[in-house]
N, C-alpha and C positions, 0 to 999 in steps of 0.2 A: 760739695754739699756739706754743711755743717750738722751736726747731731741734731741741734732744734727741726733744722725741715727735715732730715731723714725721719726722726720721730714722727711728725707731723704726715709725711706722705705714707708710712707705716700704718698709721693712723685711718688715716683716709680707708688705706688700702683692704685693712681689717672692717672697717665697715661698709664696704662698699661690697667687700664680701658676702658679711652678714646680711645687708638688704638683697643682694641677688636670692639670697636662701629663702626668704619674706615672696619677693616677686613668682618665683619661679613655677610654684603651686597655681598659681593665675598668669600666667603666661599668652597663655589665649585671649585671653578677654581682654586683659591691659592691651596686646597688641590693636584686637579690631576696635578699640575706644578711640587709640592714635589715628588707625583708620578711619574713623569713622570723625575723628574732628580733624584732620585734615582735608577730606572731603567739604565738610558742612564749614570752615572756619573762612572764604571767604564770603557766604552767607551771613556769618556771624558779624561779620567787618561791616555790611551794610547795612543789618537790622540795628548795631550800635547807631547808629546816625539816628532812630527814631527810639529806641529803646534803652534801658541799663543795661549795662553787660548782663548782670546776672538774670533779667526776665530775657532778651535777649539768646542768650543761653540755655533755657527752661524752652523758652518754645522751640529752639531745636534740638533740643532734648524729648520734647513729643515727637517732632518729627523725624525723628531715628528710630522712637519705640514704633510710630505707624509704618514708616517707608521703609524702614529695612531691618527688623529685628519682628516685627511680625508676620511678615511678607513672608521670612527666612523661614520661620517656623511653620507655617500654613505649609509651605513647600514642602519641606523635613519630613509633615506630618501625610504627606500626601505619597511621598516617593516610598515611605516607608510602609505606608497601605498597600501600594503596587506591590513593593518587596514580597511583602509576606502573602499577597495574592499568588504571583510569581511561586514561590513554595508550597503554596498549599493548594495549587493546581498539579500539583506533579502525581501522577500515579503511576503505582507501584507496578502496574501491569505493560505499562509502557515501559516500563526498565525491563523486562522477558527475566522477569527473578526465577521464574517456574526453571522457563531454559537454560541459565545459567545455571543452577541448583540441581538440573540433569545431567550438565556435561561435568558439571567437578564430580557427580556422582560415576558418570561413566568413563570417563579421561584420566581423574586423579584417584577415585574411590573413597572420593570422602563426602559421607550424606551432612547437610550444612542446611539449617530450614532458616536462610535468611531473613525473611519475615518476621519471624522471631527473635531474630536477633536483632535486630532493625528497634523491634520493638521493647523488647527489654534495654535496649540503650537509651530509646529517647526515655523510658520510663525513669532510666539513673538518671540522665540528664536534668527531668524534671526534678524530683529528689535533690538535685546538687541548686538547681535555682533557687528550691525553695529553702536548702539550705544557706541559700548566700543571700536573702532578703536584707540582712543589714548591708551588706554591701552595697545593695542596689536603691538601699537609703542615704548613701552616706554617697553615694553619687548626684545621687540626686541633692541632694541638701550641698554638695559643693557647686554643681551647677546652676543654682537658684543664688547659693552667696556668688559666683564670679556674676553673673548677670547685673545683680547688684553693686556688683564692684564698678563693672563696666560702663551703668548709667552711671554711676560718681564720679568716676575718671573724666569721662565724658563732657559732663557737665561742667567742672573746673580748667577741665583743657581748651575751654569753650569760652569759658570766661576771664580766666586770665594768660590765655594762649600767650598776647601782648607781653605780659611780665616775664615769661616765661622767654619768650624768645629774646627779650632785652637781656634778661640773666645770663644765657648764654652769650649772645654775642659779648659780654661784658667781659666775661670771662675767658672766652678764647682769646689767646694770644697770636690773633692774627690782625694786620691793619682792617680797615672798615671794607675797603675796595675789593681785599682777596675776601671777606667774608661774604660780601656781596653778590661776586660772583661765585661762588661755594653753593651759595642757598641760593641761588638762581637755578644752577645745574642741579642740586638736590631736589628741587620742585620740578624741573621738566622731568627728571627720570620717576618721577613718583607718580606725575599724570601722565609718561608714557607707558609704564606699566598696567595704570589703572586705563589709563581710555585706549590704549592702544593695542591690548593684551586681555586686559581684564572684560570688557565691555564689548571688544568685539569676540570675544569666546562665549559671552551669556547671548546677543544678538543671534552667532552663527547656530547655535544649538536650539534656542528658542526658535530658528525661521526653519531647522531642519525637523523640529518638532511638530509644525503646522503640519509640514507633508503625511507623518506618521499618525498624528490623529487624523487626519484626512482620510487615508485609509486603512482607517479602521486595523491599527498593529495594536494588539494586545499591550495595556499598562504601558498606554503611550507616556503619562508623567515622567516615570520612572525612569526610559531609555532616553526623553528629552535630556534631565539630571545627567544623565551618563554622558550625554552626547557635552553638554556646555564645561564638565569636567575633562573630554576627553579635545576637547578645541580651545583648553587650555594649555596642551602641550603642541606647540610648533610640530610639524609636520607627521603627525597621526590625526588630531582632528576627528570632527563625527563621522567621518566616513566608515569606520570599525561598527558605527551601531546601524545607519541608514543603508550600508551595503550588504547586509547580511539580512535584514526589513525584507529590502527587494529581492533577495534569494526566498526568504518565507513565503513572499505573498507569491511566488513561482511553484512554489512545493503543494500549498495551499491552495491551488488551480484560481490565482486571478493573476493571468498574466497582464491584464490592459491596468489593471492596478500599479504594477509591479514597474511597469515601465513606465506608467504617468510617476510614480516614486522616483523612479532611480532619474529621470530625466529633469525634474523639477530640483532633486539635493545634487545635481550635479552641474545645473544651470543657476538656481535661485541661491544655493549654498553658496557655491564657488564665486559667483557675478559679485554677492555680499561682501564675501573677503577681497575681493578687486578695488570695490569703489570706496569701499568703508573704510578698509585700514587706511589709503593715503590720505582721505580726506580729517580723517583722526590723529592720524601719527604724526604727518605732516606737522603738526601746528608744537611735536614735542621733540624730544630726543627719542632719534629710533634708535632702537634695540639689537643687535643681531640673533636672529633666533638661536643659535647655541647657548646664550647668554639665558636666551628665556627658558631652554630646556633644560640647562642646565641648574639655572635657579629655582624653577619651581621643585624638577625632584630633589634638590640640594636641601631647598628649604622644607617640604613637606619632612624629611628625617628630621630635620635641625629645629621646626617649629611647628609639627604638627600641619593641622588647615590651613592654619594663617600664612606657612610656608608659601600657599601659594601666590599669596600676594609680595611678601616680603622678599621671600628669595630672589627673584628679580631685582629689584629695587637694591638689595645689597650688593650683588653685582653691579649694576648700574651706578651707584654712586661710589664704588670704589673706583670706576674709569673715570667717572666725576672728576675725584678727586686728583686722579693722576692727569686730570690734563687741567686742572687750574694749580696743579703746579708745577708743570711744566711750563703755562704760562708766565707763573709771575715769581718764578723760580728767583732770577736776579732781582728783585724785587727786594727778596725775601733776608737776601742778606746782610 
């Protein structure tokens, strides 16, 4: 290598740096915008046939803001209702503060009027919120600009997707054949994680949510949420929220409840993950669950939320990539 390219990939390198430091702050949003035009981008391919790219574009750019960024929010806004229902049903009297406040008196001899204490803390607590109002401005006013970022991204990713993937291939220095199959295997692992992983974990938690508002479990929203998050991770699943349901409604004297529950998520659940996943995966690259366990909690550190979808997928297309060149290894030289 000559002093011109080492300059030059120096170069590179120092601003490739510097835009990582640009990106990084919106990290979240950039990501689900990719998500979100890789989803919508063979939609996109056939409304070009009646439309410009760029109106083309725009209307599914509406239908992101209606189908899944306000859905998302209605949701958000809903779980987080339950939440704080969940907390602000709790009383103090059902914790036995009296009792416990007797036996440190009589056990350890230290009189302690928890209550009070309880209550002079949330009192600082409040005080420290209200002290941290900019903060909770300046959150807010970055989550309002990534939003913004995110329809922009979007919208371009949408529209000149084409150009974009021409660029690249242009630029890799690989034959047309191996990139071919590169972006072949990159698209089965991207809709295996999505329909395969992603789709049937919202499916499994949504059908075991039916059961829970059926009978009537408190801030059923909330435990649905819990459950589609928790059927995101291979071999836990909603059985953590729908199995411990059925011990409530037991405690709570409805046993005919409690066993129409548990026999309905352990038939209607289970039967779903049976016929659903082959008839979905089937059609993509499966996955081995290690791979999915391992990616989503890899990713959720490494990427926040969006981990959940990503880390998968980045494992997946590193095997990708190790068995197309394996493949075309002699090819190559």
């Amino acid at each position: 290598m000559n002093r011109s390219k080492g300059f030059l990939f120096a170069l590179a390198a120092l601003f490739a740096y510097f835009s990582w430091q640009l990106v990084t702050p919106f990290l979240q949003y950039i990501l689900a915008a990719i998500l979100l035009a890789f989803v919508l981008y063979p939609l996109q391919r056939r409304f070009e046939g009646r439309l410009s790219a760029g109106a083309a574009a725009f209307s599914l750019l509406v239908l992101a803001v209606v189908g899944f960024i306000v859905p998302f929010a209605l949701v958000a806004i809903v779980v987080a209702d339950d939440a704080a229902t969940i907390l602000g049903d709790i009383d103090p009297q059902d914790l036995e503060i009296a009792a416990l406040e007797e036996w440190l008196a009589d056990e350890v001899g230290i009189d302690v009027d928890i209550t009070d204490a309880i209550a002079d803390s949330a009192q600082q607590i409040g005080s420290m919120l209200l002290e941290q109002t900019t903060a909770w401005f300046s959150v807010l006013t970055h989550t309002l600009i990534g939003l913004g970022l995110l329809l922009f991204v979007l919208y371009y990713l949408l529209k000149e997707g084409d150009q974009l993937l021409s660029w690249l291939r242009e630029r890799t220095p690989l034959p047309d054949e191996v990139q071919d199959d590169l972006y072949e295997e990159l698209n089965e692992v991207m809709w295996a994680v999505l329909a395969g992983h992603v789709l049937i974990a919202i499916a499994q938690g949504v059908i075991a949510g039916v059961g829970l508002f059926a009978t009537g479990i408190p801030n059923a929203a909330f435990w649905t949420f819990v459950m589609v998050i928790l059927a995101l991770v291979p071999l836990i699943g909603a059985f953590l929220v729908w199995g411990p349901a059925v011990v409530y409604l037991f405690i709570t004297g409805e046993p005919l409840l409690a066993l129409a529950l548990g026999i309905y998520s352990a038939i209607i659940v289970g039967v779903s993950d049976d016929y659903l996943r082959p008839i979905v995966v089937d059609r993509y690259a499966e996955l081995s669950p290690a791979i999915i366990i391992l990616g989503v909690l890899g990713g959720i550190y490494a990427f926040g939320v969006m981990g959940l979808f990503f880390g998968p997928v980045l494992l997946g297309a590193l095997l990708a990539t190790v068995d197309v060149l394996d493949e075309h290894y002699e090819d190559l030289e």
